[in-house]
C-alpha positions as CSV (number, residue, x, y, z in Angstrom):
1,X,0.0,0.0,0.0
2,X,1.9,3.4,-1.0
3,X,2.4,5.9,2.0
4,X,-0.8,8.0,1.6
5,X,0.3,12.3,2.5
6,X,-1.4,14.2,4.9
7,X,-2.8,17.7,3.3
8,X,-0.8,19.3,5.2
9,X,3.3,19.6,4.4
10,X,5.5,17.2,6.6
11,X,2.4,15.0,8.3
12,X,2.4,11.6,7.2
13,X,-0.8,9.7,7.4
14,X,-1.1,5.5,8.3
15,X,-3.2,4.0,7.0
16,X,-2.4,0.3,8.5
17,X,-0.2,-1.3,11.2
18,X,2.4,-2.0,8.4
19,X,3.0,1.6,7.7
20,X,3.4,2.4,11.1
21,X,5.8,0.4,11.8
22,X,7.5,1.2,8.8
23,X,7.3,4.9,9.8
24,X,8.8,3.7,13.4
25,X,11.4,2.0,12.3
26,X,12.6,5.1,9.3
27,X,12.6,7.3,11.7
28,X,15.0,5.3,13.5
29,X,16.2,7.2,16.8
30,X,14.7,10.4,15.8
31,X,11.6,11.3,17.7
32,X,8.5,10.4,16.2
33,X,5.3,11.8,16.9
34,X,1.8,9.6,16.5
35,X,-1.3,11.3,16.6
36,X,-4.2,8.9,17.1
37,X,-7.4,11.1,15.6
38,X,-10.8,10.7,14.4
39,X,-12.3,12.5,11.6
40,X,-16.0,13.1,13.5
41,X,-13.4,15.3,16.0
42,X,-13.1,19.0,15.2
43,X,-10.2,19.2,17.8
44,X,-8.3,16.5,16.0
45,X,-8.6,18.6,12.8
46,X,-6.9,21.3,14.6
47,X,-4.4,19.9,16.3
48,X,-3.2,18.3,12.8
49,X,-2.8,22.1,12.1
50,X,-0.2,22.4,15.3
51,X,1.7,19.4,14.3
52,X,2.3,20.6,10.8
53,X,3.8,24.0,11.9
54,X,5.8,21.5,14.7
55,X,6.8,19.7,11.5
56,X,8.0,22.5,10.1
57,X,10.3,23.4,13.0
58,X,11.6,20.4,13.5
59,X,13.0,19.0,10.4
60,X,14.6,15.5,11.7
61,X,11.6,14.7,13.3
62,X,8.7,12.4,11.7
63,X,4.9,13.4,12.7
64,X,2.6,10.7,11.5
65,X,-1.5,11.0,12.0
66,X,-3.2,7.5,12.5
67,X,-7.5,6.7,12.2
68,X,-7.8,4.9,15.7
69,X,-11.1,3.6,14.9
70,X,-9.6,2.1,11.2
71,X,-6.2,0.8,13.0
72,X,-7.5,-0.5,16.2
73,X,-4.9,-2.8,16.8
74,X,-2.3,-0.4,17.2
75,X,-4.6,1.5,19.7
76,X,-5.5,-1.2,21.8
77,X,-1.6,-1.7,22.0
78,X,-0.9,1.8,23.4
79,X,-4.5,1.6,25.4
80,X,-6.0,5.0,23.1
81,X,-9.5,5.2,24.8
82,X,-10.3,9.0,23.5
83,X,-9.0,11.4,20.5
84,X,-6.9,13.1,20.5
85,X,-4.1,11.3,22.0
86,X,-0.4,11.5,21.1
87,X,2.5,9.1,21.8
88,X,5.7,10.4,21.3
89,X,8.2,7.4,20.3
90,X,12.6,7.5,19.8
91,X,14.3,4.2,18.9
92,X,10.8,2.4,17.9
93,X,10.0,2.8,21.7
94,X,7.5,4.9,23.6
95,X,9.2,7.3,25.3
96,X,6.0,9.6,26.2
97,X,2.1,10.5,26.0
98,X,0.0,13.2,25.9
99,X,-3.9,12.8,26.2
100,X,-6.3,15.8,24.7
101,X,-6.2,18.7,22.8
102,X,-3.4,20.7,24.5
103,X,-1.2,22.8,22.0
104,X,1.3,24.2,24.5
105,X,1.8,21.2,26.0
106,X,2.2,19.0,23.0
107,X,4.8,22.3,21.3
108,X,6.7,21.4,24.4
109,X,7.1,18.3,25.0
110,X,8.2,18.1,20.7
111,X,10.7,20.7,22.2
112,X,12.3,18.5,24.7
113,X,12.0,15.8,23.0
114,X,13.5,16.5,19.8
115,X,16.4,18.0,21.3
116,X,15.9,22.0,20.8
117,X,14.7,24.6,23.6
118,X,11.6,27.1,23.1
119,X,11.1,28.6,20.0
120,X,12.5,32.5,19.6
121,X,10.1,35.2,20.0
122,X,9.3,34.4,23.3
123,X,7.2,31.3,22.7
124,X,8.3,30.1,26.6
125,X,6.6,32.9,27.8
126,X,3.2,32.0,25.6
127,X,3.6,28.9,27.4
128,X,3.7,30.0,31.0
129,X,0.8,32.8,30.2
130,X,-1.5,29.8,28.9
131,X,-1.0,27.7,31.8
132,X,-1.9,30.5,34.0
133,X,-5.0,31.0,32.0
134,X,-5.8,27.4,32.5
135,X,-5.1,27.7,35.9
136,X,-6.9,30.6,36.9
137,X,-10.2,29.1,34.9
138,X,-9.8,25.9,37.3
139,X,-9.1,27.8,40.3
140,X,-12.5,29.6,39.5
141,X,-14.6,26.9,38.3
142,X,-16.5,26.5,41.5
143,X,-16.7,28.8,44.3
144,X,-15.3,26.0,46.3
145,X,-12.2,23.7,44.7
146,X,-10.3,20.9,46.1
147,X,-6.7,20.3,44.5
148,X,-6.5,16.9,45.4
149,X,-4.5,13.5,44.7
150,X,-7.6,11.0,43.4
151,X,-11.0,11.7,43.5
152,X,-13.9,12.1,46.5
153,X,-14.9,8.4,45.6
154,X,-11.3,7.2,45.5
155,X,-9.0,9.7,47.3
156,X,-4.9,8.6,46.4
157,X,-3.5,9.9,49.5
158,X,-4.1,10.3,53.3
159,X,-3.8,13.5,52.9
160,X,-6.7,14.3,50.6
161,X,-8.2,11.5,52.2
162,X,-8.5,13.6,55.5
163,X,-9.3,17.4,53.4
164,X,-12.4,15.3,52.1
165,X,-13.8,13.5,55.0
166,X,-13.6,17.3,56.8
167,X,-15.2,19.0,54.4
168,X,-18.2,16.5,53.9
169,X,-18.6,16.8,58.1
170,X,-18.9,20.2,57.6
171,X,-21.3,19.9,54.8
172,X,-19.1,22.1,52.7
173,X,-19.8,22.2,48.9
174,X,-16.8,21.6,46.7
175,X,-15.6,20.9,43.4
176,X,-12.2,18.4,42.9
177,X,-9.2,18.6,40.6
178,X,-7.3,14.8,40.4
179,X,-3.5,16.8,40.0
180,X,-2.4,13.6,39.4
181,X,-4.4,13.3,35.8
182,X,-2.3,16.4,34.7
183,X,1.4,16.7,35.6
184,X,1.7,20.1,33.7
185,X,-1.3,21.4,36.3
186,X,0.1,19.7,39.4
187,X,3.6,21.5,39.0
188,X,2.4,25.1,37.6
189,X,0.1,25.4,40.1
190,X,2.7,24.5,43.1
191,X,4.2,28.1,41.4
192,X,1.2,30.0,40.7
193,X,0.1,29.6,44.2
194,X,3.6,29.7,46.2
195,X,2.5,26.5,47.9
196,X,4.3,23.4,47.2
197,X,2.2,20.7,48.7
198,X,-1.6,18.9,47.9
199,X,-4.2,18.5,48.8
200,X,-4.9,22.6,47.9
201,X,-8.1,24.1,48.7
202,X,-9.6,27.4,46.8
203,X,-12.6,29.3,48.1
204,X,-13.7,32.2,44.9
205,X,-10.8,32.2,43.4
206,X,-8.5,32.8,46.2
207,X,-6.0,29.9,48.4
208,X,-7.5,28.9,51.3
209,X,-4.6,26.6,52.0
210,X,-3.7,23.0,52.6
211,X,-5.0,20.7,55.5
212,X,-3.6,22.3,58.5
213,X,-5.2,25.2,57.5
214,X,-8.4,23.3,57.3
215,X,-8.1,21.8,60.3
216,X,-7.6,24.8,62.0
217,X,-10.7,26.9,60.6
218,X,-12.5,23.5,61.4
219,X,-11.7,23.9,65.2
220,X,-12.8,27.4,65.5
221,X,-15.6,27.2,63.2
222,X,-14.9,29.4,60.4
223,X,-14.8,27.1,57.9
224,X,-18.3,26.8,57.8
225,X,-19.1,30.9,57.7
226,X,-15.9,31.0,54.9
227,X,-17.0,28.0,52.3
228,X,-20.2,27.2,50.5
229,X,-22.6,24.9,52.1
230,X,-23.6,21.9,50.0
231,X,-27.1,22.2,48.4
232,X,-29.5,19.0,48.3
233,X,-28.6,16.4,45.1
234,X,-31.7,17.5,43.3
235,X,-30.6,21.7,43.6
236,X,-27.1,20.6,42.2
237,X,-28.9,19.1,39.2
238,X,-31.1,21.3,38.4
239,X,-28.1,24.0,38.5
240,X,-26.2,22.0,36.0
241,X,-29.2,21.3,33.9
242,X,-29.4,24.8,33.5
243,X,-26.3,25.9,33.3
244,X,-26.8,26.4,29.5
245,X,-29.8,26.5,27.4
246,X,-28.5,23.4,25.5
247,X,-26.9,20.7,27.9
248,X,-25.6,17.4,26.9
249,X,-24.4,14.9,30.0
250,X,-22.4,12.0,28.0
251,X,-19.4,10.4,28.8
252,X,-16.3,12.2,27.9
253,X,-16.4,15.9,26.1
254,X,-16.5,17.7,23.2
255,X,-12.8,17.2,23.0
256,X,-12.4,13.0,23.9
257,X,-15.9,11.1,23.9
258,X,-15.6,7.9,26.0
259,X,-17.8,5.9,24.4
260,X,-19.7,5.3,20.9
261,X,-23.0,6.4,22.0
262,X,-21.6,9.9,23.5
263,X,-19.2,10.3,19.5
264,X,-22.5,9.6,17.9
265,X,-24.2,12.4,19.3
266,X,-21.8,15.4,19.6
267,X,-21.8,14.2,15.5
268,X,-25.2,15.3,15.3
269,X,-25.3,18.2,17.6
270,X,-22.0,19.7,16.1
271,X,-23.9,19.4,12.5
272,X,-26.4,21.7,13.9
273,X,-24.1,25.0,14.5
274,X,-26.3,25.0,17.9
275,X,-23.9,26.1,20.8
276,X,-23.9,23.2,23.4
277,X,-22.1,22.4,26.7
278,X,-21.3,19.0,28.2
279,X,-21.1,17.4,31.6
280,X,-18.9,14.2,31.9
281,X,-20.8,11.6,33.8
282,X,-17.7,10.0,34.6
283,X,-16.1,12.5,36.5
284,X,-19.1,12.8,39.0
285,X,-20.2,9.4,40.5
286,X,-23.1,11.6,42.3
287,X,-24.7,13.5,39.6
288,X,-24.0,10.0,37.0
289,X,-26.4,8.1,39.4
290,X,-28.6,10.9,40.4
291,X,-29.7,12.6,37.2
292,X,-30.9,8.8,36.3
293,X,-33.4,9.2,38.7
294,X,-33.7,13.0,38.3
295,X,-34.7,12.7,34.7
296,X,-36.2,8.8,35.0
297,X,-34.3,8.2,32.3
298,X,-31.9,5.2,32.5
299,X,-29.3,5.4,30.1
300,X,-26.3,8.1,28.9
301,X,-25.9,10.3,27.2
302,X,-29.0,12.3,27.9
303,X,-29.6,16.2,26.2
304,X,-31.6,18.8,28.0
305,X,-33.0,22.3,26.3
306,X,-33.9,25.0,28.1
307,X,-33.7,22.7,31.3
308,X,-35.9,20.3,29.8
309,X,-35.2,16.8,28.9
310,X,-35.1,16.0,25.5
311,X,-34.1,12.7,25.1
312,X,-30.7,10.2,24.4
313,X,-29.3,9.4,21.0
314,X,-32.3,7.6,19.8
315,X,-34.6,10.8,19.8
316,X,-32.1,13.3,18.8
317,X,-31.3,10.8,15.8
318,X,-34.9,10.8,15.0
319,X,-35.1,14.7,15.6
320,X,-32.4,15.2,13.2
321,X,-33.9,13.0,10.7
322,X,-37.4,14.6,10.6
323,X,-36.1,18.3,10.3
324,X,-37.0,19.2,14.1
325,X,-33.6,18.8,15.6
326,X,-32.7,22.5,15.0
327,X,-36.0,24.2,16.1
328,X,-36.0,21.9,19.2
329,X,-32.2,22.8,20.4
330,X,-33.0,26.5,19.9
331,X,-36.2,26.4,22.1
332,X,-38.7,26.7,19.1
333,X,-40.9,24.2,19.7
């Protein structure tokens, strides 16, 4: 089968798990760069656009894009469960990975990897300023936000273990951030804040501190008057049901679905040109079980307009196919 090109200059595409290889093995101890995409992705389509102007920059290194869905034995090998994902290989070995659509941190790592420092013109200093960006829209997701190790459900040290047994005592309302899903967000923020240890606790934007800290507001009963209380199950859902006039809960988001059903429908909804927002089931054991019996409905994902449930892929497949999807997402009938 001949080498098929990318569009763009300098991409190559693979096609099977013969050409990848062979791509591996040509570029020899060079650093090669595999995205794993899918077409129904915008993000992917974007990203393609990042590694060409990488490819550009970096001569001696080889940047190949790769169907997941058409090759999946080569992404069952490096476990690929969401697009877009890149693996970063020297020597025919995997030497890195980056999950999602992350631009500075994929220009970055190419940078290390491949041997040359930050680009001229300050593109270091882009980097930094887009972390803090990221950073400061995290830090203000929630009135209340938990840097932690793990998860509420399954905490991966004692002492975020600890930080959330206090706060549910004290009925406080808080969101959580698992630093150890995102290394680049686990160091920055030990700068950004001037505090070098987790867990990390944020109340409106602003450090609270770590668990001593906690502990102490705890004893003298300010940490009730100084975070959010925690509203009943049902209040939460309604708040995220409404959170936008066009709310999709699936599993994943707009930038890595997690499973067919979830793909299938941001395909239809992002053939619309309707605005939409998501809510990842799987990041919130509470509202995943909850909304179930919110909404009666059983199954994900599940699309709400205007507050109002809608339906799951099914109906929105049948809306779409009768000419109503449209009027229905903008609130027109």
């Amino acid at each position: 089968m001949a080498v098929k090109e990318a569009k763009m200059a300098n991409v190559l595409e693979a096609t099977s798990r013969q050409q990848f290889e062979d791509f591996l093995a040509k570029a020899g101890k060079n650093l090669a760069v595999v995205h794993f995409q899918a077409a129904w992705a915008p993000q992917c389509g974007d990203m393609n656009e990042v590694m060409a102007e990488l490819a550009k920059a970096h001569a001696h290194a080889t940047f190949v894009k790769l169907e997941a869905e058409a090759v999946p034995d080569v992404s069952e090998k490096y476990d690929i469960s969401s697009v877009p994902t890149f693996i970063f290989f020297k020597g025919g070995e995997k030497v890195d990975r980056l999950d999602g659509a992350h631009a500075a941190e994929l220009t970055k790592k190419v940078q290390g990897l491949a041997g040359s420092g930050p680009a001229p013109g300050g593109a270091a200093d882009g980097g930094a300023a887009d972390l803090n960006q990221r950073l400061k829209k995290l830090i203000n997701a929630a009135p209340c936000v938990l840097f932690m190790k793990g998860s509420p459900q399954e905490p991966r040290c004692g002492f975020s273990r600890q930080m959330v047994a206090l706060l549910k005592e004290h009925s406080v309302q808080f969101s959580t951030f698992d630093i150890l899903s995102d290394e680049e967000v686990r160091q920055g923020l030990k700068a950004y804040s001037n505090w070098p240890t987790y867990p990390q606790l944020y109340v409106n934007g602003e450090l609270l501190g770590g668990l001593d800290i906690v502990k102490e507001l705890a004893e003298s009963g300010e940490l009730e008057t100084t975070c959010p209380k925690a509203v009943t199950l049902e209040h939460r859902l309604k708040a995220i049901i409404n959170q936008s006039p066009v709310m999709l809960f699936m599993k994943g988001n707009k930038e890595a679905a997690r499973c067919g059903f979830s793909r299938q429908i941001l395909e239809v909804l992002n053939s619309t040109g309707v605005d939409f927002d998501t809510f990842d089931i799987l990041s919130d054991e509470e509202v995943r079980q909850g909304l179930k019996a919110y909404s009666n409905w059983p199954t994900y994902p599940q699309l709400y307009v205007k507050g109002e449930l809608i339906g799951g892929l099914d109906i929105v497949k049948e809306l779409k196919e009768s000419g109503e999807l449209e009027s229905v997402l903008r609130g027109e009938s």
